[in-house]
TITOR-729932 format. One record per residue (C-alpha): residue number from 0; residue in three letters; chain; x negated, y negated, z negated. Coordinates in steps of 0.5 Angstrom, whole numbers. Layout:
// residues N
+------+------+-------+-------+-------+-------+
! resi ! resn ! chain !     u !     v !     w !
+------+------+-------+-------+-------+-------+
!  NUM !  ALA !     A !     X !     Y !     Z !
...
+------+------+-------+-------+-------+-------+
// end
This chain:
// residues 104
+------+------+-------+-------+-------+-------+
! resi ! resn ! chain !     u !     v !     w !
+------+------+-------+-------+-------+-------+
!    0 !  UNK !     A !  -241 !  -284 !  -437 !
!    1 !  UNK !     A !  -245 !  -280 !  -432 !
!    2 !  UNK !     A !  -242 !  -273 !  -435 !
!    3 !  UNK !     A !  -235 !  -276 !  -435 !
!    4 !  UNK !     A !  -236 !  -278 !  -427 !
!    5 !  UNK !     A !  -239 !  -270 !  -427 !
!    6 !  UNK !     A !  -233 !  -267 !  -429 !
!    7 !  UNK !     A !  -228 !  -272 !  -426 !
!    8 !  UNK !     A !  -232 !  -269 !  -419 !
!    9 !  UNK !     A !  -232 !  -262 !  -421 !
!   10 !  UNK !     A !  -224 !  -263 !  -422 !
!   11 !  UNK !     A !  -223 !  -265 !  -416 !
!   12 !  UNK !     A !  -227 !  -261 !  -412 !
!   13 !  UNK !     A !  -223 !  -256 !  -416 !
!   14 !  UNK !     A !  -217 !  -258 !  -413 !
!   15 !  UNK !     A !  -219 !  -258 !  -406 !
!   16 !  UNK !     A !  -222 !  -251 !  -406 !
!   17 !  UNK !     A !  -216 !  -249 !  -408 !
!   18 !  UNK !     A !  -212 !  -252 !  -402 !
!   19 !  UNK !     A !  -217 !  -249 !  -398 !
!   20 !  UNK !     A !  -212 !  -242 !  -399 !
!   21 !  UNK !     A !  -210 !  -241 !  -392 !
!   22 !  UNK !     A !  -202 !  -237 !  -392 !
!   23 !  UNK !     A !  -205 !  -230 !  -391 !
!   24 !  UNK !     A !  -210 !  -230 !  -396 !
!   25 !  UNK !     A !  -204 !  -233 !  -401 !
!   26 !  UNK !     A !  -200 !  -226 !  -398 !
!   27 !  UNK !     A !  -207 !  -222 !  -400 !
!   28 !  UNK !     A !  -207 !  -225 !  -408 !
!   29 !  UNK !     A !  -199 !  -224 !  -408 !
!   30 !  UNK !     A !  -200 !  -217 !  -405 !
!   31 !  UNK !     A !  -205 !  -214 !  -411 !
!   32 !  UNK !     A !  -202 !  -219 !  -416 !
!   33 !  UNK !     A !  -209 !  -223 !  -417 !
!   34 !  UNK !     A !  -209 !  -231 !  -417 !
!   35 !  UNK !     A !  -212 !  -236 !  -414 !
!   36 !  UNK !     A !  -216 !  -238 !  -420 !
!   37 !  UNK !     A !  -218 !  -231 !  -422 !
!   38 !  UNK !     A !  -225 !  -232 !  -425 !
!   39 !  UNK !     A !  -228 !  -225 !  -424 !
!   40 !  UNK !     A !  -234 !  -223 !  -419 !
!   41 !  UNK !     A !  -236 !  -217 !  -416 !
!   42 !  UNK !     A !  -243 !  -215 !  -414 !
!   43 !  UNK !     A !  -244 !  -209 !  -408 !
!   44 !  UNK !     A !  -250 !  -204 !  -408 !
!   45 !  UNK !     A !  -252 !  -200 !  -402 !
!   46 !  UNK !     A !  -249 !  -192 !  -404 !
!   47 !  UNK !     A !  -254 !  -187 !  -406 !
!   48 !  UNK !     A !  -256 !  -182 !  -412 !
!   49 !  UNK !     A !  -258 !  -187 !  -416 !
!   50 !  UNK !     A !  -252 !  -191 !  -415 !
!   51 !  UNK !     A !  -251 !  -192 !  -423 !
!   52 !  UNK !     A !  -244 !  -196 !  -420 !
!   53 !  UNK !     A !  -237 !  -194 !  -418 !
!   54 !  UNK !     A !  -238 !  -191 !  -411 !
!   55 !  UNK !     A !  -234 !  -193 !  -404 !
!   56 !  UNK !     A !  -235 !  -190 !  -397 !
!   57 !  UNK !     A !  -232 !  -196 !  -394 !
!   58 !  UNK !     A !  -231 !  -204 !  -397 !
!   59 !  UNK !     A !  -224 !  -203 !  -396 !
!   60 !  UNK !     A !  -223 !  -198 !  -401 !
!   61 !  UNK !     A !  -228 !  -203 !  -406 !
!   62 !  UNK !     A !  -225 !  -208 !  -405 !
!   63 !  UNK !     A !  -218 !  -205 !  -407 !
!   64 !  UNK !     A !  -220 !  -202 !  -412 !
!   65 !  UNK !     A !  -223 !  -208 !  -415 !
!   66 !  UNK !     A !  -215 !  -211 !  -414 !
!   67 !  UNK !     A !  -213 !  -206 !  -417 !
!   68 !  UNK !     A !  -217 !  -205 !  -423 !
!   69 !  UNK !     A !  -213 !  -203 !  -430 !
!   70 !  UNK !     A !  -219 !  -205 !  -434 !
!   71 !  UNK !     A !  -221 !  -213 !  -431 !
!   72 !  UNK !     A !  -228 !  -214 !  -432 !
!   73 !  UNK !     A !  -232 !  -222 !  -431 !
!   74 !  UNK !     A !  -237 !  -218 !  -426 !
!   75 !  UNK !     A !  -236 !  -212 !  -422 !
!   76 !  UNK !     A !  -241 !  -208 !  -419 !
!   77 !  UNK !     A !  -239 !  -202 !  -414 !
!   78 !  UNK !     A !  -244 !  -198 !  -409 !
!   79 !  UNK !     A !  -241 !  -198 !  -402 !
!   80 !  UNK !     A !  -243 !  -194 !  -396 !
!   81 !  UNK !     A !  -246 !  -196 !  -390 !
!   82 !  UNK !     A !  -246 !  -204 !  -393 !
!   83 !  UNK !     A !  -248 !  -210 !  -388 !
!   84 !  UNK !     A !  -255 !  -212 !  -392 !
!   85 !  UNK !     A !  -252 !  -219 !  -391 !
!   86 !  UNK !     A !  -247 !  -217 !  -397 !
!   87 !  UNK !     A !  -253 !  -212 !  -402 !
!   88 !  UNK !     A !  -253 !  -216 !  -409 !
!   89 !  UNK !     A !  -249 !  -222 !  -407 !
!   90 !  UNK !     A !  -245 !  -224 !  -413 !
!   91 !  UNK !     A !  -238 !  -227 !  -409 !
!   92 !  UNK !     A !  -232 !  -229 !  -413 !
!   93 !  UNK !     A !  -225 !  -228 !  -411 !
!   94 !  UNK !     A !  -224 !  -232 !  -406 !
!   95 !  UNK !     A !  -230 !  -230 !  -401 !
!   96 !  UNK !     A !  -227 !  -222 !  -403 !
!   97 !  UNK !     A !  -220 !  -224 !  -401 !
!   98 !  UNK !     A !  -223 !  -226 !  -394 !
!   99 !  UNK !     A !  -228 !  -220 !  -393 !
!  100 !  UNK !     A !  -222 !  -216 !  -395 !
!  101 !  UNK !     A !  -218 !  -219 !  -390 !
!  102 !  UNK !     A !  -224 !  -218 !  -383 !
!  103 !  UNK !     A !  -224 !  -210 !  -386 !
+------+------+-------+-------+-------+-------+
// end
């Protein structure tokens, strides 16, 4: 009983989160053919010659990439430079990328 009344939850909050969309950021998933849904995640890592990632002189450019990819991966990981600390190892799921996207 209780895992049936967990998983109703889980549905609902699922529901919610994808009304949650505002009209710009739908025009972003749109723009790059993404879906509200998409289940993949990216992780950013400050640039260096250590970097064993694709690397990036701006988030703009990363974020871009990750869109566009032609080989879609669960989990992503790009080296960018010049990186807020606030970002460094933060795995995000596509809808906190698409707002990052959207305050570049």
């Amino acid at each position: 009983m209780r895992v049936f009344v967990f998983v109703i939850l889980l549905l609902c909050n699922q529901a919610k989160a994808q009304d949650s969309w505002t009209e710009e950021e739908k025009r972003v998933l749109d723009r790059f053919g993404l879906r509200q849904d998409d289940p993949r995640g990216v992780i950013f890592w400050p640039s260096g010659d250590d970097c064993a990632f694709e690397s990036h002189n701006d988030m703009r450019s990363a974020l871009e990439s990750f869109f566009t990819a032609s080989m879609k991966k669960d989990l992503t990981e790009y080296c960018v430079s010049q990186l807020p600390e606030k970002m460094v190892g933060m795995p995000m799921d596509i809808h906190r990328v698409v707002l990052i996207y959207l305050t570049e």
